[in-house]
C-alpha positions in Angstrom: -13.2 -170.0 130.0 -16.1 -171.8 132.0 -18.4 -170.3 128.4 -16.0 -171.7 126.4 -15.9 -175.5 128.5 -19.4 -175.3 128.9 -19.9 -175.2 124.8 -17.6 -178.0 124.9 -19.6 -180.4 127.2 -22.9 -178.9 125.2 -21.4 -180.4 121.8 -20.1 -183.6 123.5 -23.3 -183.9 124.4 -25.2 -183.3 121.3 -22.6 -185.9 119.7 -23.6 -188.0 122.5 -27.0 -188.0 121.6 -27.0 -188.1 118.3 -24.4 -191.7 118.3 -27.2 -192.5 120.5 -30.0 -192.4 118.3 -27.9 -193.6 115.2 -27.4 -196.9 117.2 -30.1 -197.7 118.4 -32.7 -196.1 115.9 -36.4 -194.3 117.2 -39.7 -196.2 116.6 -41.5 -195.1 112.8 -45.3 -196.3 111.8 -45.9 -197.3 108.7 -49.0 -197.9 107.0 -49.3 -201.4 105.8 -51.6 -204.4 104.1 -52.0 -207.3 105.4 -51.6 -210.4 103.3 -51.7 -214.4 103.5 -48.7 -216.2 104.6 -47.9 -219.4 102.8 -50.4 -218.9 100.4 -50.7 -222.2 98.3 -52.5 -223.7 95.0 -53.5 -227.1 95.3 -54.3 -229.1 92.2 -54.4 -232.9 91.5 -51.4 -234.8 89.6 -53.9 -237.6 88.5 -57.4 -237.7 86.6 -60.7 -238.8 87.8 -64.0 -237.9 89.1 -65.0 -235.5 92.5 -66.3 -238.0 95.0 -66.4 -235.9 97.9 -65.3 -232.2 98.9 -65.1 -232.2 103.0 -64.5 -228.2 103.3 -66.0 -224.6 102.2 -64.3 -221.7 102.3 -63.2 -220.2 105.7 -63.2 -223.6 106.9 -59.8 -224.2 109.0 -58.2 -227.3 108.3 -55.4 -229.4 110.4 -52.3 -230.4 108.6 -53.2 -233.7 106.7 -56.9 -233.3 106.8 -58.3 -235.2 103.6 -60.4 -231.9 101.5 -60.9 -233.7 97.9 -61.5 -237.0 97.3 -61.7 -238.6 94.3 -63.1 -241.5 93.3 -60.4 -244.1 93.7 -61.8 -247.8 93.0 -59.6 -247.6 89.7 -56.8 -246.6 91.6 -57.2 -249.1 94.2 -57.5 -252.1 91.3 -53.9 -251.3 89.6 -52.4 -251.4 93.1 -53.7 -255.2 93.6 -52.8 -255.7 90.0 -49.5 -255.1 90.1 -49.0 -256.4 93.6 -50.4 -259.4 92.3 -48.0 -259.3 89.2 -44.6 -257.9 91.1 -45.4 -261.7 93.1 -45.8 -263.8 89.5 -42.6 -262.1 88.1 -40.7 -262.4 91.2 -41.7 -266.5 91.0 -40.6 -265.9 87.2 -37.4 -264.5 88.2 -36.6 -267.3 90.5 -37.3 -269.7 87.9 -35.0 -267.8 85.4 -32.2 -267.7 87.4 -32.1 -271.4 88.7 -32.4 -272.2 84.8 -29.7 -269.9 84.2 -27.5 -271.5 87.0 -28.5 -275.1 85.6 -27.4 -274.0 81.8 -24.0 -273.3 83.0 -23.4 -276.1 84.9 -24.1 -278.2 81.8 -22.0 -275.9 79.8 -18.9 -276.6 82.3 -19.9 -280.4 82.1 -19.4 -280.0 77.7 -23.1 -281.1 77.5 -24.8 -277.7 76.7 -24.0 -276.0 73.8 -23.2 -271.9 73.5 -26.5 -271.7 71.7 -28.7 -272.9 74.7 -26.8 -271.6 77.4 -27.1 -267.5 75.9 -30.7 -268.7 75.4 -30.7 -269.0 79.7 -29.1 -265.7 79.8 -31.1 -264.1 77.5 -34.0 -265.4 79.7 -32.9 -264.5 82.9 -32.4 -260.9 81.8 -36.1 -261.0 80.4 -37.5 -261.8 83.4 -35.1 -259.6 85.6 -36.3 -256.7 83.4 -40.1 -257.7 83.6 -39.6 -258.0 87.1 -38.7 -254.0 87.5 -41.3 -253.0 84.7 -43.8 -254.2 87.1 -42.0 -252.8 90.0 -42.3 -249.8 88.3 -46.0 -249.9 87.2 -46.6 -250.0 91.1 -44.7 -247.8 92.4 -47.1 -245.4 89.8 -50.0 -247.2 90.8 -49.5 -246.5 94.2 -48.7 -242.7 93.5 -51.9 -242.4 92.0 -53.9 -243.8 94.6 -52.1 -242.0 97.4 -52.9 -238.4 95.1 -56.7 -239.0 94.6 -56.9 -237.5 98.0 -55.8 -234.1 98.4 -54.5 -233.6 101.8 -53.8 -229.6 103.7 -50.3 -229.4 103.8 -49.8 -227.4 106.6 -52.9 -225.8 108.9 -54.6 -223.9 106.9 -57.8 -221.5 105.9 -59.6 -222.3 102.7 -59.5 -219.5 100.6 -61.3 -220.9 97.5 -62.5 -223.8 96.6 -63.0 -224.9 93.0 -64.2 -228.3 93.0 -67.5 -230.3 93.0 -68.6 -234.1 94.1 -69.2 -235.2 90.2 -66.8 -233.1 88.5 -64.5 -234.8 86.2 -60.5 -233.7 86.6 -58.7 -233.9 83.1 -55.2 -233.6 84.1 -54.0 -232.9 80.7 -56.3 -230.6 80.2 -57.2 -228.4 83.2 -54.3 -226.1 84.9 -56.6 -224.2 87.3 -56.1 -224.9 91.2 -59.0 -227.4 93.2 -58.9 -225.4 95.8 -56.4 -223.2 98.0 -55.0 -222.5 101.3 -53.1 -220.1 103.6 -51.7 -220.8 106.6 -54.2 -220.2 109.6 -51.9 -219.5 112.2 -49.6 -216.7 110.5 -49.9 -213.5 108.4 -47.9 -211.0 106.6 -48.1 -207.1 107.1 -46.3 -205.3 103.9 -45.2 -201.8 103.7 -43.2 -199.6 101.4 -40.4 -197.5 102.9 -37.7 -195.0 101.0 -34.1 -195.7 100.5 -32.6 -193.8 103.4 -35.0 -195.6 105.5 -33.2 -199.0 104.6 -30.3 -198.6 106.3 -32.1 -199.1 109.8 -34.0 -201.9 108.6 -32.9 -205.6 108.9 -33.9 -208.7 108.6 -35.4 -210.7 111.6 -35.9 -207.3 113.4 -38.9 -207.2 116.2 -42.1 -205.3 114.7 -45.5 -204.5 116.2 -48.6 -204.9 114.1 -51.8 -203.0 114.8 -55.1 -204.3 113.3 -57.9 -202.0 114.8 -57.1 -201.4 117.7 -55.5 -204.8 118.8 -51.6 -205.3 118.9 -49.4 -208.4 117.4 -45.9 -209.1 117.5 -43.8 -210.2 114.8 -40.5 -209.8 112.9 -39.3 -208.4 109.5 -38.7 -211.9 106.8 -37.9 -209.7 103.1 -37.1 -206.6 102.6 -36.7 -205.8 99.1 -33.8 -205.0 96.6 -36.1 -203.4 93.9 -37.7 -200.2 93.7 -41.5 -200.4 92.9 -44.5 -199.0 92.6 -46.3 -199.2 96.2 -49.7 -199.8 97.3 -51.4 -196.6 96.0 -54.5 -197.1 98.7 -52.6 -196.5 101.5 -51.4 -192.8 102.0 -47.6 -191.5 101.7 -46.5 -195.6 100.1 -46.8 -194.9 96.4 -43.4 -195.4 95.7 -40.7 -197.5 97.9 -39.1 -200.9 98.7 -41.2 -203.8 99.9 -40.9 -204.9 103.5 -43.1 -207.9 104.7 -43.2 -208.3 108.5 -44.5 -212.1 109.1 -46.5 -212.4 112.9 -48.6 -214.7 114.6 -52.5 -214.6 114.8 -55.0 -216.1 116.9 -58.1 -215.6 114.8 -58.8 -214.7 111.4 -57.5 -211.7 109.5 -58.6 -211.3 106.4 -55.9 -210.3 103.6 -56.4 -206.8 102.3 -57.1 -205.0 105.6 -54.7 -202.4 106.3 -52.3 -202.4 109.4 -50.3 -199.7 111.1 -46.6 -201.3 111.7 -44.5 -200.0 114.6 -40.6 -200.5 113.8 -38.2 -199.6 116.7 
């Protein structure tokens, strides 16, 4: 009888254990690769010449810091032009309309006929219409101007930098990137893990990034829903789902390195 209680408590146990484990999971290592977080290809909307490249690559930049400038004197001329212009066909418009306003009065007093007072329509309209082609003209103007500057968008590392002081930039011509950035501050560590390894694995889950020798924390932001063919550098992740772990660094990494991630 106590054999027979004492097999009981044993499995109980064992049951115990095992809910135990199921629940809460056991810590795996995985061999990773680090890459850039927020990597990003910056290019210019408008044509002109290089005037002035502030940066090299590795350089860190602050969010907003100016990196390519071109030369913007054109730029700056079609603002004031059509500054100058929205104020003339504003002073147009006015006219228009008291014109407009004067027609009709006539035409209630019998003294204008239909002919002349669809003429101050017709003018009024004209110049309301001018008025928002110009309008228009500097809201483009502006856009220009404000994009012959190309500006980090976040803090960043330069990772490559493809422009010169005296290169000409053919909008309609060129695709390539000026130059482009990753976020400084931030990195991703990506591994590949098997199916039945999934089900332990969420999103948001704390992880522990090793980069010789020295420790970061982070959290798991994708893990994927197809099946592909894994990093074939890094031993036993040939085949598997992609998991990115995003983490916080305080000095550069460089992307390519490999990583050792520690998953509770």
């Amino acid at each position: 009888m106590r054999v027979k209680i004492k097999m009981i408590h044993y499995k109980f146990l064992m049951t115990f254990l095992c809910l135990l484990i199921t629940s809460f999971g056991y810590a795996q290592d995985f061999s990773a690769r680090l890459h850039w977080s927020q990597r990003v290809e910056l290019g210019s909307p408008v044509s002109g010449v290089v005037e002035n490249v502030s940066v090299n690559v590795g350089d860190k930049v602050q969010n907003g810091r100016a990196l390519i400038q071109l030369d913007n004197t054109v730029f700056k001329a079609h603002v004031d032009e059509f500054k100058a212009q929205l104020i003339s066909s504003q002073e147009d418009l006015k006219e228009a309309e008291r014109e407009r306003d004067r027609a009709l009065e006539l035409y209630d007093r019998t003294v204008l006929s239909d002919h002349d007072l669809q003429i101050a329509k017709n003018n009024f309209k004209a110049a309301r219409a001018q008025l928002e082609h110009i309008r228009a003209k500097l809201i483009t103007s502006q856009f220009n101007l404000k994009h012959s500057t190309i500006s980090a968008p976040f803090d960043a590392v330069v990772l490559q930098r493809d422009a010169q002081p005296g290169q000409v930039i053919a909008t309609k011509f060129r695709q390539d990137p000026l130059i482009v950035l990753a976020a400084s501050d931030k990195m991703i560590a990506r591994f590949y893990v098997a199916e039945d390894k999934l089900k332990w694995l969420r999103i948001n889950k704390n992880a522990k990034i090793v980069v010789d020798g020295e420790g970061y924390r982070g959290k798991i932001t994708s893990i994927g829903l197809e099946l592909i063919t894994g990093d074939t550098s890094l031993t036993g992740s040939e085949k598997g789902y992609p998991v990115e772990v995003e983490f916080l660094v305080d000095k550069l990494l460089r992307a390519g390195r490999t990583a050792k991630v520690e998953i509770e």
